[in-house]
DSSP file (Angstrom, degrees, kcal/mol; ACC not computed):
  #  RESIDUE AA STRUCTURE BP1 BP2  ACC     N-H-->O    O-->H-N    N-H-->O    O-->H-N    TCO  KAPPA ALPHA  PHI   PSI    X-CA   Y-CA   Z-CA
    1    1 A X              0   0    0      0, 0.0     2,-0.4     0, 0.0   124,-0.1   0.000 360.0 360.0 360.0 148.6  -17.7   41.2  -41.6
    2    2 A X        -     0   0    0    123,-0.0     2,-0.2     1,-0.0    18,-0.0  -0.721 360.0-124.3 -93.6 128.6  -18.9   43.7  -44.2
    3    3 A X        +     0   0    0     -2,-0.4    -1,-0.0     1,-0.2     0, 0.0  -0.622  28.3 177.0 -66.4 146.0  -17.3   43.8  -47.8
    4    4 A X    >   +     0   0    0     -2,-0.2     3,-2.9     1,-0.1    -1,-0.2   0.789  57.5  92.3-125.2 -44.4  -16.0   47.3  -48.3
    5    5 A X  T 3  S+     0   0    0      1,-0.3    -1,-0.1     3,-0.0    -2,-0.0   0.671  87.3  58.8 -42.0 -37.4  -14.3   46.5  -52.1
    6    6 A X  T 3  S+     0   0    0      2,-0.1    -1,-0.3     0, 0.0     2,-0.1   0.444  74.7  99.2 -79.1  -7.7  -17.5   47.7  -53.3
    7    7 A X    <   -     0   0    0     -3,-2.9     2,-0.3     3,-0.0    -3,-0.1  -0.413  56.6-163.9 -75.0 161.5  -17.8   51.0  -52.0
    8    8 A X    >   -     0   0    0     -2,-0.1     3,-1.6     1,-0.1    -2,-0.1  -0.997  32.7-121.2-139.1 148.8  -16.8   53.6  -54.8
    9    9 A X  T 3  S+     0   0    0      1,-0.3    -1,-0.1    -2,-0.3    -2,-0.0   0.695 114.9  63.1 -58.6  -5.6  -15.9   57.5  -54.0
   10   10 A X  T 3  S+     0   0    0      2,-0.1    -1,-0.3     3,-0.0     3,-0.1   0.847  74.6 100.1 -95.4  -7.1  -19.0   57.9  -56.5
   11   11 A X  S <  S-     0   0    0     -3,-1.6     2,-0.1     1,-0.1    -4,-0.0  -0.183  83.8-112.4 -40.2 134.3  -21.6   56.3  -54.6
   12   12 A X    >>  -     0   0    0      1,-0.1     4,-0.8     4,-0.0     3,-0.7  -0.427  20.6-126.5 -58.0 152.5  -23.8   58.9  -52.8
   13   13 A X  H 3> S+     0   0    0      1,-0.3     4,-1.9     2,-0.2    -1,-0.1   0.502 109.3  66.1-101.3 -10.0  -23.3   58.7  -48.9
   14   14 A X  H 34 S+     0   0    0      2,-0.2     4,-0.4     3,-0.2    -1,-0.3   0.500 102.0  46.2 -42.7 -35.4  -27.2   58.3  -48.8
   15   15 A X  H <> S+     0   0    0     -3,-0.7     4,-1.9     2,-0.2    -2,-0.2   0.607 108.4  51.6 -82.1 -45.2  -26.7   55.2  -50.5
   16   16 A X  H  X S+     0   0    0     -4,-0.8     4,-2.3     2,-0.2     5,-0.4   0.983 114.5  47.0 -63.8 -81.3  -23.9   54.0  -48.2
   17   17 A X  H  X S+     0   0    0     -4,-1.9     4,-0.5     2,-0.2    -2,-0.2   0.682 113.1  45.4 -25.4 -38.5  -26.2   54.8  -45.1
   18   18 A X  H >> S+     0   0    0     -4,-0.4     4,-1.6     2,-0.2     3,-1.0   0.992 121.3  44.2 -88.1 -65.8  -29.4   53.1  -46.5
   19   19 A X  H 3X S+     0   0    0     -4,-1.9     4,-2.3     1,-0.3    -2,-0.2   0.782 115.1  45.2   1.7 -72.0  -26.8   50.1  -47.5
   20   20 A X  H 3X S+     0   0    0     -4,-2.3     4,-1.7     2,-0.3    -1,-0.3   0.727 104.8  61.4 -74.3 -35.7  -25.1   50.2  -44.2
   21   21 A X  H <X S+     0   0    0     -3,-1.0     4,-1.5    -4,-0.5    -1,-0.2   0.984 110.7  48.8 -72.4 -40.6  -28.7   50.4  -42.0
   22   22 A X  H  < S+     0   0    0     -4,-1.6    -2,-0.3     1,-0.3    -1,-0.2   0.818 109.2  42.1 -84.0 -32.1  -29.4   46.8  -43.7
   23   23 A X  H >X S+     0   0    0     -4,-2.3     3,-2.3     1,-0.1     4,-1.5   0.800  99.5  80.0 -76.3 -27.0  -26.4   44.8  -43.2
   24   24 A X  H 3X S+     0   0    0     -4,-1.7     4,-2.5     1,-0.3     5,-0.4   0.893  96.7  38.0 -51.3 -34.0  -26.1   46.0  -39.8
   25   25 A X  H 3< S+     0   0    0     -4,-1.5    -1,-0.3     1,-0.2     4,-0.2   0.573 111.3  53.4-106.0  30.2  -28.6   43.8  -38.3
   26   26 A X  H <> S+     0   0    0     -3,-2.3     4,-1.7     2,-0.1    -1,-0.2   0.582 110.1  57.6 -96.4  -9.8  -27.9   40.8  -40.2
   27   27 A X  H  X S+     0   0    0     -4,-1.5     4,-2.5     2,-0.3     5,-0.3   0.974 109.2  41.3 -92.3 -78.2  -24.3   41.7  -38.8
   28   28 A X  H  X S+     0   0    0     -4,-2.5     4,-2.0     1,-0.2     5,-0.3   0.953 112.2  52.9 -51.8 -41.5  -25.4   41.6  -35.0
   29   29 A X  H >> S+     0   0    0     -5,-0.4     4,-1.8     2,-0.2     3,-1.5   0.989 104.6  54.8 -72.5 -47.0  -27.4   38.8  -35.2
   30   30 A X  H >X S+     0   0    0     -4,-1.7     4,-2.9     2,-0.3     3,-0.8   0.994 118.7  37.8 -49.2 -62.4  -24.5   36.5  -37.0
   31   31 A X  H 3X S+     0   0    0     -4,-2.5     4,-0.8     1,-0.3    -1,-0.3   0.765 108.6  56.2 -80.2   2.0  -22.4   37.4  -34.1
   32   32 A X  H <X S+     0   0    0     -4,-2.0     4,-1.7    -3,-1.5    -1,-0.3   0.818 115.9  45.0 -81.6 -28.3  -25.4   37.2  -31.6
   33   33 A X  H XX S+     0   0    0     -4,-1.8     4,-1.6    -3,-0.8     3,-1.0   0.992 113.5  49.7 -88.1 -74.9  -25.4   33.4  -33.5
   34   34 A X  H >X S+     0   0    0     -4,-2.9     4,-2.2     1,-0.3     3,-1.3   0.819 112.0  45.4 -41.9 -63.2  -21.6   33.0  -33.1
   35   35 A X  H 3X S+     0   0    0     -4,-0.8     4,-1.7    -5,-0.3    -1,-0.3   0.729 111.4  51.3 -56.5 -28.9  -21.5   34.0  -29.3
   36   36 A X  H <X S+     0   0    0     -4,-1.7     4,-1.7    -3,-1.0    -1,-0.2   0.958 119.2  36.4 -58.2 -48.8  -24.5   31.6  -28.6
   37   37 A X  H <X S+     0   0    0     -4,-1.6     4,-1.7    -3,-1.3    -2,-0.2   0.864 119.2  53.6 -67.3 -46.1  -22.2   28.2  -30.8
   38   38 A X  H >X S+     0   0    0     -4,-2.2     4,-2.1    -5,-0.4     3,-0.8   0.941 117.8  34.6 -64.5 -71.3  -19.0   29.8  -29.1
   39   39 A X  H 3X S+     0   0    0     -4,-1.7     4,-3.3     1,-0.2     5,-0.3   0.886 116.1  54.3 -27.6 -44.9  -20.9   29.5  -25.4
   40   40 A X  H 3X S+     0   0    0     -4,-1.7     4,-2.7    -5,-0.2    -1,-0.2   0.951 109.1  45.1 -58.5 -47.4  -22.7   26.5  -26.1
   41   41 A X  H <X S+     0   0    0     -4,-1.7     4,-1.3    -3,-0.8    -1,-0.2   0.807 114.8  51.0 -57.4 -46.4  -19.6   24.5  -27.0
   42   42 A X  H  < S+     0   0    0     -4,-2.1     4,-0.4     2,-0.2    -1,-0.2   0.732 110.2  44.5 -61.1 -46.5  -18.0   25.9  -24.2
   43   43 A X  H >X S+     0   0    0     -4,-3.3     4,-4.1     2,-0.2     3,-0.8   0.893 112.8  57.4 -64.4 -52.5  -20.7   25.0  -21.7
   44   44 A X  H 3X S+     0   0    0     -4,-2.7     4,-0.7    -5,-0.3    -2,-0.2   0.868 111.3  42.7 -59.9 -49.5  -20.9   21.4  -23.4
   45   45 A X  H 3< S+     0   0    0     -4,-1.3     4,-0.5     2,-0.2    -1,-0.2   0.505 109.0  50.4 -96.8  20.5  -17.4   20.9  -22.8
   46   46 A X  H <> S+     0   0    0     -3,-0.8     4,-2.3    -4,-0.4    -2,-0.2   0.590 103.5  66.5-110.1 -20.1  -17.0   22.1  -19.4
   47   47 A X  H  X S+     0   0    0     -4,-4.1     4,-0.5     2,-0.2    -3,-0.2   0.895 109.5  39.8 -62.2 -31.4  -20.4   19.6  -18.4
   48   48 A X  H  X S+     0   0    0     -4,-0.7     4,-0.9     2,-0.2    -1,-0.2   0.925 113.1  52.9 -82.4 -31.3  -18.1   16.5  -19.1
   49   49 A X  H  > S+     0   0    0     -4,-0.5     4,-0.8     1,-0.2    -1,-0.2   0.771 109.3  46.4 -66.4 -32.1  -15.4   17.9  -17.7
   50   50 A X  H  X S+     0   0    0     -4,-2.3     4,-0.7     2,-0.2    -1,-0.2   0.507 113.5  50.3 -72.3 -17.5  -17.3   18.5  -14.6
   51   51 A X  H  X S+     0   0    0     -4,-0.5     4,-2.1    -5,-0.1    -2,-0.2   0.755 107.8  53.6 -92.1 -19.4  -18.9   14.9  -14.7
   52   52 A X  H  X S+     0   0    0     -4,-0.9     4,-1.4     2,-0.2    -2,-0.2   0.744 114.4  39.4 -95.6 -24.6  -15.3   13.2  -15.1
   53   53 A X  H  X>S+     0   0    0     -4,-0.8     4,-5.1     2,-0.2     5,-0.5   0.949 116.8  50.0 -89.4 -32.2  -13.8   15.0  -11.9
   54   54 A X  H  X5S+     0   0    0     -4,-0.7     4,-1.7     1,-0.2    -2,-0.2   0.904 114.8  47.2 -27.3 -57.9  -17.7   14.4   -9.9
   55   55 A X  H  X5S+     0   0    0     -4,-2.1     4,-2.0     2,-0.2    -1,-0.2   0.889 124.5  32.5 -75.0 -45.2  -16.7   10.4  -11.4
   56   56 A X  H  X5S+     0   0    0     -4,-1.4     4,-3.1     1,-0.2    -2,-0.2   0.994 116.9  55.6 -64.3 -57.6  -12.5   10.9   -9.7
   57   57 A X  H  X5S+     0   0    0     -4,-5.1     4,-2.8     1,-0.2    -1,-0.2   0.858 105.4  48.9 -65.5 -30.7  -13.6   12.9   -7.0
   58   58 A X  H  X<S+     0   0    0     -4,-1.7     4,-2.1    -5,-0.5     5,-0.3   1.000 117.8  39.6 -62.6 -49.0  -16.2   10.2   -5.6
   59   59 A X  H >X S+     0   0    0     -4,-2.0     4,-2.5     1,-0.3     3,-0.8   0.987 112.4  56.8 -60.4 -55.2  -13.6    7.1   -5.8
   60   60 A X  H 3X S+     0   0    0     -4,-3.1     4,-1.5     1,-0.2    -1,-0.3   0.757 101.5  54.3 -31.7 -54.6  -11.1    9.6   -4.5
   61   61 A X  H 3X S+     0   0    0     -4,-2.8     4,-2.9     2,-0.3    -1,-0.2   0.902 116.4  44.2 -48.5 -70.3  -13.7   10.0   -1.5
   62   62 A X  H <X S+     0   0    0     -4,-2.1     4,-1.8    -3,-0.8     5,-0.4   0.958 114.5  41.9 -51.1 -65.4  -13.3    6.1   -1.2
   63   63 A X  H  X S+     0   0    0     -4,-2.5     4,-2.3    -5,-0.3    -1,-0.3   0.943 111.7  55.3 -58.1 -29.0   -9.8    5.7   -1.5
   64   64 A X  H >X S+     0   0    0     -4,-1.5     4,-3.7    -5,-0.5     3,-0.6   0.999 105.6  60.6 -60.0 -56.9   -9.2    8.8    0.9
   65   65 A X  H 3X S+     0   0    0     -4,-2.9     4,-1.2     1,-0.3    -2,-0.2   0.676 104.7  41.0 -10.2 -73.5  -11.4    6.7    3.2
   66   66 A X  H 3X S+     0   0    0     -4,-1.8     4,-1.1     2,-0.2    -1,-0.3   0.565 113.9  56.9 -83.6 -23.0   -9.1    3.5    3.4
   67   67 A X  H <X S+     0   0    0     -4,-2.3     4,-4.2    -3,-0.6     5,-0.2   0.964 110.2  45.3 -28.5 -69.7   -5.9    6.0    3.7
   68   68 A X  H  X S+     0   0    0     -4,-3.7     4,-1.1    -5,-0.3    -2,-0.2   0.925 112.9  45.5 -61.0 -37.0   -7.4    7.6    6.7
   69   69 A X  H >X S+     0   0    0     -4,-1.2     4,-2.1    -5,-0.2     3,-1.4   0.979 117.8  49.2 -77.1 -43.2   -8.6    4.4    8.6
   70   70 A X  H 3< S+     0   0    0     -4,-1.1    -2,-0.2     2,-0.3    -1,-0.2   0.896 114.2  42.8 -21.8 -72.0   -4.9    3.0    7.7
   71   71 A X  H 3X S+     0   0    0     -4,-4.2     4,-1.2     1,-0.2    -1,-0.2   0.528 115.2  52.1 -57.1 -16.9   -3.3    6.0    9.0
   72   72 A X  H <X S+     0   0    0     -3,-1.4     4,-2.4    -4,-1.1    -2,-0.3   0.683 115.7  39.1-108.5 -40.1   -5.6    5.9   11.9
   73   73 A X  H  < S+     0   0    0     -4,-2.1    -2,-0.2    -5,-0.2    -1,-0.2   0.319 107.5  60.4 -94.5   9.9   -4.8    2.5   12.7
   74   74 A X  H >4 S+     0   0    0      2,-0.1     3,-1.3    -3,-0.1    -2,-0.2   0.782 110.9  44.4-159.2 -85.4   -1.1    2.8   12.0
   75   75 A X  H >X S+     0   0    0     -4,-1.2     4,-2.9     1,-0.3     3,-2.7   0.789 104.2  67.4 -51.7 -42.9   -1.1    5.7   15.0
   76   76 A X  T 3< S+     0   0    0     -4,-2.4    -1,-0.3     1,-0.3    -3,-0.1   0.839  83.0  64.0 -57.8 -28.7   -3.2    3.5   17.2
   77   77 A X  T <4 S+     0   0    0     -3,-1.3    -1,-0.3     1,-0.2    -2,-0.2   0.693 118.2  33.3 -68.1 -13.1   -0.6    0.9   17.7
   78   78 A X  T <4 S+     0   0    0     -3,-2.7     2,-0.3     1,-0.2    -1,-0.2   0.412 127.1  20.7-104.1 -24.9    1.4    4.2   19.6
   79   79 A X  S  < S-     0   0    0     -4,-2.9    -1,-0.2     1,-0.1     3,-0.0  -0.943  95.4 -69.2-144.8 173.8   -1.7    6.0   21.0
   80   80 A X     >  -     0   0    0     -2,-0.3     4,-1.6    -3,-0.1    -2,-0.1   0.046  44.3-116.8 -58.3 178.8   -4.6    5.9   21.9
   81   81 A X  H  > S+     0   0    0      2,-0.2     4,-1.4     3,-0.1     5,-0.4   0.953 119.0  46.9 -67.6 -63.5   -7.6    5.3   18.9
   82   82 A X  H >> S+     0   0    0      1,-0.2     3,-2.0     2,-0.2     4,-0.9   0.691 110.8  51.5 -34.7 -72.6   -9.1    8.7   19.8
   83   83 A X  H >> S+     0   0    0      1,-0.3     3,-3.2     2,-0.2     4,-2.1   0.778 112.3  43.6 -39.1 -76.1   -5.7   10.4   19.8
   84   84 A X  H 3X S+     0   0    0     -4,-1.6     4,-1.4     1,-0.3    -1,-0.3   0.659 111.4  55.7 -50.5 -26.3   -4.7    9.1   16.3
   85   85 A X  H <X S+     0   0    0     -3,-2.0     4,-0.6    -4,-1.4    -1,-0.3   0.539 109.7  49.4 -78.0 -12.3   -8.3    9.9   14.8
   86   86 A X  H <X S+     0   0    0     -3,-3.2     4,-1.2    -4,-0.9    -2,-0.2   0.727 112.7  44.5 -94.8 -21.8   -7.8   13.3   15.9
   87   87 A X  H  X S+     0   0    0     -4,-2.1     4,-2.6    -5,-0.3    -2,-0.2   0.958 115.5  44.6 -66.1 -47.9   -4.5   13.7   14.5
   88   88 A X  H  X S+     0   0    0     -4,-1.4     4,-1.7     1,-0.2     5,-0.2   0.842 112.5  47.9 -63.1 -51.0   -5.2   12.3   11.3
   89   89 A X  H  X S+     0   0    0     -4,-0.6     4,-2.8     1,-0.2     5,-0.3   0.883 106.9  60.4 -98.6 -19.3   -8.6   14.0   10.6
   90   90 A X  H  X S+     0   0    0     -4,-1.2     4,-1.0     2,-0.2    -1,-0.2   0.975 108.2  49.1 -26.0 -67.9   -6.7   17.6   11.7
   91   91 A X  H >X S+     0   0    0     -4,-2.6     3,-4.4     2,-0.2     4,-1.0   0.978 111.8  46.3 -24.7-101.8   -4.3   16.6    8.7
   92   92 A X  H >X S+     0   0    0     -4,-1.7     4,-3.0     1,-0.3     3,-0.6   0.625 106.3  53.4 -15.7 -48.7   -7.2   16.1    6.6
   93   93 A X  H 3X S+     0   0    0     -4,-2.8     4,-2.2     1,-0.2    -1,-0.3   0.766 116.0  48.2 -80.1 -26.4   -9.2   19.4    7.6
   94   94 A X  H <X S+     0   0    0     -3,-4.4     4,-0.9    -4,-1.0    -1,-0.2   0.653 109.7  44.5 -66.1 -17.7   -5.6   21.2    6.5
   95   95 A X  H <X S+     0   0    0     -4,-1.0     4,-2.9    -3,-0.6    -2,-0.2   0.824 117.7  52.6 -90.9 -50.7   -4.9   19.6    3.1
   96   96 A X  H  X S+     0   0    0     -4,-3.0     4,-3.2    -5,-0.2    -2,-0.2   0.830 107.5  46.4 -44.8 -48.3   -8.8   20.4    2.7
   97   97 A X  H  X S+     0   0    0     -4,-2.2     4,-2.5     1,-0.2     5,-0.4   0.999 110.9  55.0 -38.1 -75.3   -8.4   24.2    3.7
   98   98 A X  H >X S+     0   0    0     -4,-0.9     4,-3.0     2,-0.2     3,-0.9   0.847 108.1  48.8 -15.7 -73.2   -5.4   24.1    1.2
   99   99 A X  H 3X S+     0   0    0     -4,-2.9     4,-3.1     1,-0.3    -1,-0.2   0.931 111.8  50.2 -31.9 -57.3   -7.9   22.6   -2.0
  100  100 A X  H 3X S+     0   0    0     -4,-3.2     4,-1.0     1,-0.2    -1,-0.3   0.789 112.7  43.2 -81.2 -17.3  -10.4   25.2   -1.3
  101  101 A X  H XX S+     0   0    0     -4,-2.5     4,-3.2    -3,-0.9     3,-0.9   0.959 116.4  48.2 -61.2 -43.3   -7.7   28.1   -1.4
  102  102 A X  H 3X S+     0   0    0     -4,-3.0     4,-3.0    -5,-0.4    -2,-0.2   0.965 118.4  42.2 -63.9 -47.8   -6.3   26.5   -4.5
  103  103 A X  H 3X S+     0   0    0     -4,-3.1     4,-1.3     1,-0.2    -1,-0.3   0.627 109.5  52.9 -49.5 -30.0  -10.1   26.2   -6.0
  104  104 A X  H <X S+     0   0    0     -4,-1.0     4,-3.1    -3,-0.9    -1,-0.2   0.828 108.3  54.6 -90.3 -42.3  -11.3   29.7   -4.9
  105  105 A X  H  X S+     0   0    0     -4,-3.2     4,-0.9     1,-0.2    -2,-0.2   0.930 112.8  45.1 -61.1 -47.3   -7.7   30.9   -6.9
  106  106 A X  H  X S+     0   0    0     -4,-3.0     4,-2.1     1,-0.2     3,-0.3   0.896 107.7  56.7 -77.1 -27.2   -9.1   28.9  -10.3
  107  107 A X  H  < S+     0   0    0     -4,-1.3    -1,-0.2     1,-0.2     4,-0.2   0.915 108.8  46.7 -33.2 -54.1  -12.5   30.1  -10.1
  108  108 A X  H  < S+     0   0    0     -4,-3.1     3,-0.5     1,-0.2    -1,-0.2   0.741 108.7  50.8 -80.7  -7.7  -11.4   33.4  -10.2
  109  109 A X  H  < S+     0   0    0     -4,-0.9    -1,-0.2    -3,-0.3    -2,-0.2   0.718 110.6  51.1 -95.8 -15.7   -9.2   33.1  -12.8
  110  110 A X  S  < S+     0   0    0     -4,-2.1     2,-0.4     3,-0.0    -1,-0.2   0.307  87.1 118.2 -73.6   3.7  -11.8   31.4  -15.1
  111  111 A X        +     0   0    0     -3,-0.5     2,-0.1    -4,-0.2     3,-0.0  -0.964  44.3  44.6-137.2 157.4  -14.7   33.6  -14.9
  112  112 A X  S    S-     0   0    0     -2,-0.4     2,-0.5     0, 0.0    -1,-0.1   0.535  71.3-147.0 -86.1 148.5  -16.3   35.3  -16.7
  113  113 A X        -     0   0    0     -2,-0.1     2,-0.4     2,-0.0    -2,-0.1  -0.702  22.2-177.5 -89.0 127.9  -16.7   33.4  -19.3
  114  114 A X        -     0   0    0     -2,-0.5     2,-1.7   -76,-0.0     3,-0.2  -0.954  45.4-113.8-127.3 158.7  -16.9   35.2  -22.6
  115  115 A X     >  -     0   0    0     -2,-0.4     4,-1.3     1,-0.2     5,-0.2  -0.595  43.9-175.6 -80.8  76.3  -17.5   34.3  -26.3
  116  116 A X  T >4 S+     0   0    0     -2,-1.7     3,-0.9     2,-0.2     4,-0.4   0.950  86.3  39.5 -27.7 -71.2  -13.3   35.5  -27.0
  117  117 A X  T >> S+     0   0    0      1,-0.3     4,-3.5     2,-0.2     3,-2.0   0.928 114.7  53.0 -79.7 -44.7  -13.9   35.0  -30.9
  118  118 A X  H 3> S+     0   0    0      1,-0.2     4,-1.2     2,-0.2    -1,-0.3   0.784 114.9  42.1 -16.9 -54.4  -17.5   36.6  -30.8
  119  119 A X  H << S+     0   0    0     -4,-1.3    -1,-0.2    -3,-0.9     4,-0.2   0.182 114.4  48.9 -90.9  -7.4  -16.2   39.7  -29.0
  120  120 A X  H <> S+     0   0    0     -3,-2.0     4,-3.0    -4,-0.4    -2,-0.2   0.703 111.1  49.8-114.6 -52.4  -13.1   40.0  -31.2
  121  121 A X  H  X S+     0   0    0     -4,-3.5     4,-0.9     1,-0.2    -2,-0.2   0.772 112.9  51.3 -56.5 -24.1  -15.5   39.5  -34.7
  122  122 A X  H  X S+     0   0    0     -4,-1.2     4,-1.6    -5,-0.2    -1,-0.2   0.867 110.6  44.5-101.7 -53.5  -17.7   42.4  -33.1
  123  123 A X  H  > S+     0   0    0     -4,-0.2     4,-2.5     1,-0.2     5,-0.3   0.987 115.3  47.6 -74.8 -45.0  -14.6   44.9  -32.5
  124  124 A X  H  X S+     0   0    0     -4,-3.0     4,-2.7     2,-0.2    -2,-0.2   0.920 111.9  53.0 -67.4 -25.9  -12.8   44.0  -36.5
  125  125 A X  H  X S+     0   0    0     -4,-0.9     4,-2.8     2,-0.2     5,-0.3   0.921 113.5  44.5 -70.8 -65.0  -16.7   44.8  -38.0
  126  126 A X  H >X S+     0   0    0     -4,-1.6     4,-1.5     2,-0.2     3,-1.4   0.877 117.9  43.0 -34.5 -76.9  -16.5   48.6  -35.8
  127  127 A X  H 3< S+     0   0    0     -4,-2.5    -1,-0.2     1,-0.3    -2,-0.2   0.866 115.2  47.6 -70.2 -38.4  -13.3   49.1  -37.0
  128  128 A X  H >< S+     0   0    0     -4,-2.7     3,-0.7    -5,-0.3     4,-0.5   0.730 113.9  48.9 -23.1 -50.4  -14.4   47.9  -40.5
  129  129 A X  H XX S+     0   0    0     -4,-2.8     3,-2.3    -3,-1.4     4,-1.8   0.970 111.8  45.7 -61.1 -78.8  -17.6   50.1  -40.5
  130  130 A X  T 3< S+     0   0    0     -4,-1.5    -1,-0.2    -5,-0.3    -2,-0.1  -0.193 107.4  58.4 -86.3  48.3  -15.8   53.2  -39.4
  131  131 A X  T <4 S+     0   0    0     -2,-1.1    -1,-0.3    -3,-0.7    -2,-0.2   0.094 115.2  38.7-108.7 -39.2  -13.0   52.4  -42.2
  132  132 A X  T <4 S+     0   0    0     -3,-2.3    -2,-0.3    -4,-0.5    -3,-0.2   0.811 107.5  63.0 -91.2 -30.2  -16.0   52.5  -44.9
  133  133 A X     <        0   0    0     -4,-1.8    -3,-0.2     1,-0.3    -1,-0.2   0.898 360.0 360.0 -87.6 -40.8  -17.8   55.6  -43.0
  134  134 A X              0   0    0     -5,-0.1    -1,-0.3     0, 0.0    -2,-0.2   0.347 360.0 360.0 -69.1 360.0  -14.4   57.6  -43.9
């Protein structure tokens, strides 16, 4: 952001302009800087986050496993094996549909990812600029 206190109604507007050409691109590049630290950070904590459900989902895998042979061997004492392994992994192939609906719904509500406070410093500098241009 630009400091404005300094303009004075006697400055020549030549002066303002020549001014104004030279802090503008230290201006984009600071917020080209911020939106790279805002991403990065962002990216950085969405890799761990993405290794810690990878780390749940795999034991989950496991544990799902010994459910299903349970449930599967649970039914058999009433039907046949085949019959209860078809019931059971039916189930399964329904909860699963379910996940991916629920998954396809958070994707979309997470993307695109943007640099918020980048994109917010970039609109108050515009409106800054063309507060000093007047």
């Amino acid at each position: 952001m630009t400091d404005t206190s300094s303009v004075t109604t006697d400055e020549p507007i030549g002066a303002v302009v020549h001014r104004l050409s030279e802090q503008v691109p230290e201006l984009v590049r600071s917020e080209v800087r911020l939106a790279q630290a805002e991403l990065t950070q962002k990216g950085k904590a969405a890799g761990l986050g993405l290794a810690g459900f990878g780390a749940a989902g795999l034991l989950a895998l496991y544990g799902l496993g010994a459910f299903l042979a349970a449930g599967i061997a649970a039914l058999a004492l009433v039907l046949p094996v085949w019959a209860a392994a078809l019931i059971v992994g039916g189930a399964v192939f329904l909860v699963a549909g379910a996940l991916a609906l629920f998954g396809k719904k958070e994707i979309a509500q997470a993307t695109p990812a943007t640099p918020e406070r980048a994109v917010a410093g970039v609109k108050e500098d515009v409106a800054t600029l063309k507060g000093a241009h007047r």
